[in-house]
matplotlib code that plots the C-alpha trace (Angstrom):
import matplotlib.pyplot as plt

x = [-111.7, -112.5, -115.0, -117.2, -116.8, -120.4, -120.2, -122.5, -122.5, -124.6, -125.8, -125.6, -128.3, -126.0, -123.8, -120.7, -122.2, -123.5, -120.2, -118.8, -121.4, -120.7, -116.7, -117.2, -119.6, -117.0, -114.4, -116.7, -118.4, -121.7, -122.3, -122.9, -125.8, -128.0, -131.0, -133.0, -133.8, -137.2, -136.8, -134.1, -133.3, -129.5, -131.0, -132.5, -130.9, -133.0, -133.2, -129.6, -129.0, -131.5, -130.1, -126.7, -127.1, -129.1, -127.0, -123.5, -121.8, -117.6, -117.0, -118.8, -118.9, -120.2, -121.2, -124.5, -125.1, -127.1, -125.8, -125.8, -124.4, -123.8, -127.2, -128.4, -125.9, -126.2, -130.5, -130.8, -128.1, -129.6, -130.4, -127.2, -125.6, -128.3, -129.0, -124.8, -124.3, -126.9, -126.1, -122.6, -123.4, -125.3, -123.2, -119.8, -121.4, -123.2, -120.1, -118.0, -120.5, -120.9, -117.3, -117.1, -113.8, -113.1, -115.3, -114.5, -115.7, -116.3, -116.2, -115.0, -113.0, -115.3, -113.4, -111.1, -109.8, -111.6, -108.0, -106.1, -102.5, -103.2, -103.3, -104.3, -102.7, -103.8, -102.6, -104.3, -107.6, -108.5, -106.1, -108.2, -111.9, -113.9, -116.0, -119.5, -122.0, -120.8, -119.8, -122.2, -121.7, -118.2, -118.2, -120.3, -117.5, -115.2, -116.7, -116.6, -113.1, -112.6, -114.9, -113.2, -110.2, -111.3, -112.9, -109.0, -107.8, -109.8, -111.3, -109.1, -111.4, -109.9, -112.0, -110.3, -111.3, -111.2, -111.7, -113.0, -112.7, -115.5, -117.5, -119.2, -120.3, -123.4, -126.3, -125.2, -127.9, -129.5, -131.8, -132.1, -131.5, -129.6, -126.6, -123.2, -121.1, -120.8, -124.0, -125.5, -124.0, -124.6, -128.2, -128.3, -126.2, -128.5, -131.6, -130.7, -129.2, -132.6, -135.0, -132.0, -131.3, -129.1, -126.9, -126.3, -125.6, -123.0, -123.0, -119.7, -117.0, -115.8, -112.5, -112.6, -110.7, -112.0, -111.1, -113.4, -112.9, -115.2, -117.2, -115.8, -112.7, -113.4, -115.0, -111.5, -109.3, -111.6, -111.8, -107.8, -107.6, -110.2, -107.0, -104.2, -104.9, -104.9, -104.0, -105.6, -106.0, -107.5, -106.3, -107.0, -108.6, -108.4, -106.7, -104.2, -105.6, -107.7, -109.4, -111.4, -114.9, -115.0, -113.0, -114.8, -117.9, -116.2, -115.5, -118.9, -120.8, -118.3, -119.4, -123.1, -123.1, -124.3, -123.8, -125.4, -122.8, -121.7, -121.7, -121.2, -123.3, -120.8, -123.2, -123.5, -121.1, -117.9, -117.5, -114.0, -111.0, -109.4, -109.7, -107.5, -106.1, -102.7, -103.0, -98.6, -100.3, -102.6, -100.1, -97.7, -100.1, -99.7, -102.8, -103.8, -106.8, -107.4, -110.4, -109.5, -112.6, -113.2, -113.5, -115.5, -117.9, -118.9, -120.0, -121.8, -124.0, -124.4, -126.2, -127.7, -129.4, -130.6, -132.2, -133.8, -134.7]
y = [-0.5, 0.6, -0.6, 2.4, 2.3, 1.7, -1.5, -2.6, -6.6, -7.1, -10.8, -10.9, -14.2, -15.9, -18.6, -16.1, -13.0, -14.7, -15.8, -12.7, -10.9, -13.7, -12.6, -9.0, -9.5, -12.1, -9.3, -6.5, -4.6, -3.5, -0.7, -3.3, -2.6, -5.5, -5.6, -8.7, -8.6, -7.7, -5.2, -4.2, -5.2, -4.6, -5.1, -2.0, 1.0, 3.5, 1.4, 0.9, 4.7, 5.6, 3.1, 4.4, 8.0, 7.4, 4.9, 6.5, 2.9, 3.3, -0.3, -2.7, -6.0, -7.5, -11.1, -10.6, -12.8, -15.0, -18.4, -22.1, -25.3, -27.0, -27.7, -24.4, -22.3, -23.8, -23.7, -20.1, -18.6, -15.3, -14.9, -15.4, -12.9, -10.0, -10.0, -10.4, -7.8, -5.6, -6.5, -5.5, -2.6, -0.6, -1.3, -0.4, 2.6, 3.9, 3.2, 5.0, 7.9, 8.0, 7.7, 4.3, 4.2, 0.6, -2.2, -5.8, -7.4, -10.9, -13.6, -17.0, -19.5, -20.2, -17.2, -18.8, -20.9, -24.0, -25.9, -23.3, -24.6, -25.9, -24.3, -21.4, -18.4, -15.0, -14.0, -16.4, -14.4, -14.1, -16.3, -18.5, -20.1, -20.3, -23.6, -23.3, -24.7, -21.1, -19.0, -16.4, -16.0, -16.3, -13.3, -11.5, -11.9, -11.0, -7.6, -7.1, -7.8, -5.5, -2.9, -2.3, -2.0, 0.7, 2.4, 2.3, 4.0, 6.4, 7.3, 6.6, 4.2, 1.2, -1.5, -5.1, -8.2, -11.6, -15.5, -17.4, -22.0, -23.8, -22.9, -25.0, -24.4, -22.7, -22.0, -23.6, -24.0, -28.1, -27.4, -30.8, -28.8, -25.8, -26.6, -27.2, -30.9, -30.6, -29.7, -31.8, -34.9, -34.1, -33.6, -36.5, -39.5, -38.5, -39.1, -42.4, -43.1, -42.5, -44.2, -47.2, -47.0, -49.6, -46.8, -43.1, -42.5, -39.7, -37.4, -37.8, -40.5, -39.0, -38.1, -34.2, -32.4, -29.9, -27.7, -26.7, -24.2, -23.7, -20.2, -19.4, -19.7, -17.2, -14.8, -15.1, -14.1, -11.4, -9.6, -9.9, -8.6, -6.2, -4.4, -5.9, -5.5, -2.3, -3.7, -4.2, -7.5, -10.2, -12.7, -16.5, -17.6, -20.9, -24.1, -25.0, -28.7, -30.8, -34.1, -36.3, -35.8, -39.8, -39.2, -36.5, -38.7, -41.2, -38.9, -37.2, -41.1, -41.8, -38.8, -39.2, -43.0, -44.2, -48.0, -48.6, -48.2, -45.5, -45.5, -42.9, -42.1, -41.0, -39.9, -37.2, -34.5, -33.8, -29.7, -28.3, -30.9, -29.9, -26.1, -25.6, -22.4, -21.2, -19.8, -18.1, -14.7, -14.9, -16.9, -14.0, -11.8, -13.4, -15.8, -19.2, -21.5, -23.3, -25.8, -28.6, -30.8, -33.6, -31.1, -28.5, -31.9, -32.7, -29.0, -28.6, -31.9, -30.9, -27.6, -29.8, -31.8, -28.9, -27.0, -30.5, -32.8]
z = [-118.6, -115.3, -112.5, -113.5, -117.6, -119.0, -121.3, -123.7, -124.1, -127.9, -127.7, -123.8, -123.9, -126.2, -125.1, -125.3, -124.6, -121.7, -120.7, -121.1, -118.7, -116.0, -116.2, -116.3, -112.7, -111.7, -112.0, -110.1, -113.0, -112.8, -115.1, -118.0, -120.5, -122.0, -124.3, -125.4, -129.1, -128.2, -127.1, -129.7, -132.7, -133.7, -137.7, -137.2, -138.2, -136.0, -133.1, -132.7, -133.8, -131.0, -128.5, -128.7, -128.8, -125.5, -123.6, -124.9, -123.7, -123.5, -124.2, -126.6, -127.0, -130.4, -129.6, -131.4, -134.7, -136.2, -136.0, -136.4, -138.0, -141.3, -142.3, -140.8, -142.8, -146.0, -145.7, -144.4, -146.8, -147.3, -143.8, -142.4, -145.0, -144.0, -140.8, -139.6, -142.1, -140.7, -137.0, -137.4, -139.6, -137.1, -134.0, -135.2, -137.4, -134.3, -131.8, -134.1, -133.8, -130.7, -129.6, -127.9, -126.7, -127.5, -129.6, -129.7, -132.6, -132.6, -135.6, -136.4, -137.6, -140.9, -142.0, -143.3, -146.7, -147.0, -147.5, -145.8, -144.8, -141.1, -138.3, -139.4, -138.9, -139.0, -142.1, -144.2, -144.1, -148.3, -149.3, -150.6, -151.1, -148.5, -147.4, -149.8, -146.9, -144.7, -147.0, -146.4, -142.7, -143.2, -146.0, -143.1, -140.6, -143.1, -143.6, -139.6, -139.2, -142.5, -140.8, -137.8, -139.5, -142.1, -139.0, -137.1, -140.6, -141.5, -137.6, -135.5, -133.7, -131.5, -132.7, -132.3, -133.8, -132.2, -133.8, -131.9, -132.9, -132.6, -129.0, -126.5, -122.9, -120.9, -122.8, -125.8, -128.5, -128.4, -131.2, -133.3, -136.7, -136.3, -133.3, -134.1, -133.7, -130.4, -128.7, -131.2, -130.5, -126.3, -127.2, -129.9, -127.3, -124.2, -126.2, -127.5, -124.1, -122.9, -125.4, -125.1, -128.8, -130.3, -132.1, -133.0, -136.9, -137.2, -140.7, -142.9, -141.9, -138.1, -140.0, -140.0, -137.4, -135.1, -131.9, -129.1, -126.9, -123.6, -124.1, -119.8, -121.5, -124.6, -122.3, -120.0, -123.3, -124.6, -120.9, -121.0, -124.8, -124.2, -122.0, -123.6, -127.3, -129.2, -132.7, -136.8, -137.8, -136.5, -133.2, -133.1, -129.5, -129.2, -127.9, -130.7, -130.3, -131.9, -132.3, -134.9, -134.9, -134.1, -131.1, -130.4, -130.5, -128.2, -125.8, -125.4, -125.4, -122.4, -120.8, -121.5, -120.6, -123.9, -124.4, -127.8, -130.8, -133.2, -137.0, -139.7, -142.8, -145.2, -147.9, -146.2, -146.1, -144.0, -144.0, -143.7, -143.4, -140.4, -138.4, -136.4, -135.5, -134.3, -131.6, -131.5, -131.3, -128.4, -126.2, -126.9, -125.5, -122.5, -122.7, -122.5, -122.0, -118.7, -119.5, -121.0, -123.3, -120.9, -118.3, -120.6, -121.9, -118.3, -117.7, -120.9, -120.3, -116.2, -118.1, -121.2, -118.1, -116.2, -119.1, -120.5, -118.0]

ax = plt.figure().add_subplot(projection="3d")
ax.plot(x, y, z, "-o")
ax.set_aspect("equal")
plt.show()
């Protein structure tokens, strides 16, 4: 990519597109092409046909899907399955046909086996079940990764996939229902901070493992394999660390200055074991992240504040 190359950021308002957009600037771009979803809508076929045979963008990135956490996955099953599918769809079809030169399609971790060996390394993509609550927006992402590789075969097309772990960061999605852990338990310790609540009650038994990696950061790696990676497959991005979600839980009540105590309901479910990725391939490519979760936590609830308060 050069200064001039026209780039089209899908999902720019998102908390990675959004991130993404903020490097790109950072780094002196400013032919970069953005649409809200009103005024288009990537499960359109026409409109996204129309868009890209007008714009003619050089670079893509696909950070546009519809997402959310446990309980939003596993209630809006149908949903999640459709409109990824039809996101991805149109974007890589129409990039194809209108000769992007290079598309960076980008997933998740939830592609892979629910008791995968751990971490979890590229090559166990289909090796095994996937985790019921997601599986339909993992099957989605699944599809994508499958895409852009059928597109490299048969077109010749340089469409790269990357996998992002579990994200966190500016503009991260509060919403009481459909966030993920990490948001969710920000938005859920400030509130009970502020209405001086004796305790929070956490879903599942704080066992599970997780990694978090701050969206700055995943929008550092993808501008750096956007020019460094030409391959098929599939590359891990994240830390190659992870902690309980009790710790987790500690560490964001620390940050928040919650005082009241911390208990778990474990009727309800605990997702996925552990997920954590390995991360061997992207550090050979000569990156690595910089943000470390205390750090990243502090940020995230500086932005909760700002946008709540």
């Amino acid at each position: 990519m050069d200064k001039a190359s026209k780039i089209y950021i899908a999902g720019h308002k998102g908390m990675v597109g959004s991130a993404i957009h903020r490097k790109l600037l950072k780094e002196g771009f400013s032919n970069i092409i953005t649409r809200n979803s009103a005024d288009l809508d990537l499960r359109d076929q026409q409109e996204v046909a129309a868009f890209f045979a007008s714009e003619k963008p050089d670079y893509v990135f696909l950070a546009a899907a519809k997402v959310g956490g446990i309980v939003a996955n596993n209630t809006y099953r149908a949903d999640f399955l459709y409109e990824n599918l039809q996101i991805q769809n149109n974007v890589i079809h129409n990039s194809y046909l209108n000769g992007v030169k290079k598309l960076m399609f980008l997933g998740s971790s939830c592609i892979y086996p629910k008791l995968a060996p751990q971490p979890l390394k590229e090559e166990y993509l289909l090796t095994g079940l996937l985790e019921p609550t997601n599986e339909p927006y993992a099957i989605a992402k699944i599809a994508g990764i499958k895409m852009c590789d059928a597109y490299r075969d048969q077109y010749g097309c340089n469409f790269i996939s990357v996998m992002p772990t579990n994200l966190y960061g500016y503009n991260d999605n509060y919403h009481p229902q459909n966030s993920h852990v990490l948001p969710a338990l920000i938005r859920r310790f400030d509130e009970a901070k502020n209405q001086q609540l004796p305790e929070v009650v956490i879903w599942g038994t704080g066992s599970p493992k997780r990694e978090f990696l701050f969206a700055d950061d995943l929008a550092e790696a993808c501008f750096y394999l956007m020019q460094n990676y030409d391959e098929q497959g599939l590359v891990n991005i994240g830390t190659g660390e992870d902690l309980s979600i009790k710790d987790l839980a500690l560490l964001i009540k620390k940050i928040v200055g919650y005082e009241g105590n911390i208990s778990f309901d474990t009727s309800k479910p605990d997702g996925t074991p552990r997920k954590l990725m390995d991360v061997t391939k992207l550090h050979s490519k000569g990156w690595k992240h910089k943000i470390e979760l205390e750090e990243g936590i502090a940020l995230a609830y500086k932005d909760y504040l700002t946008k709540n308060n």
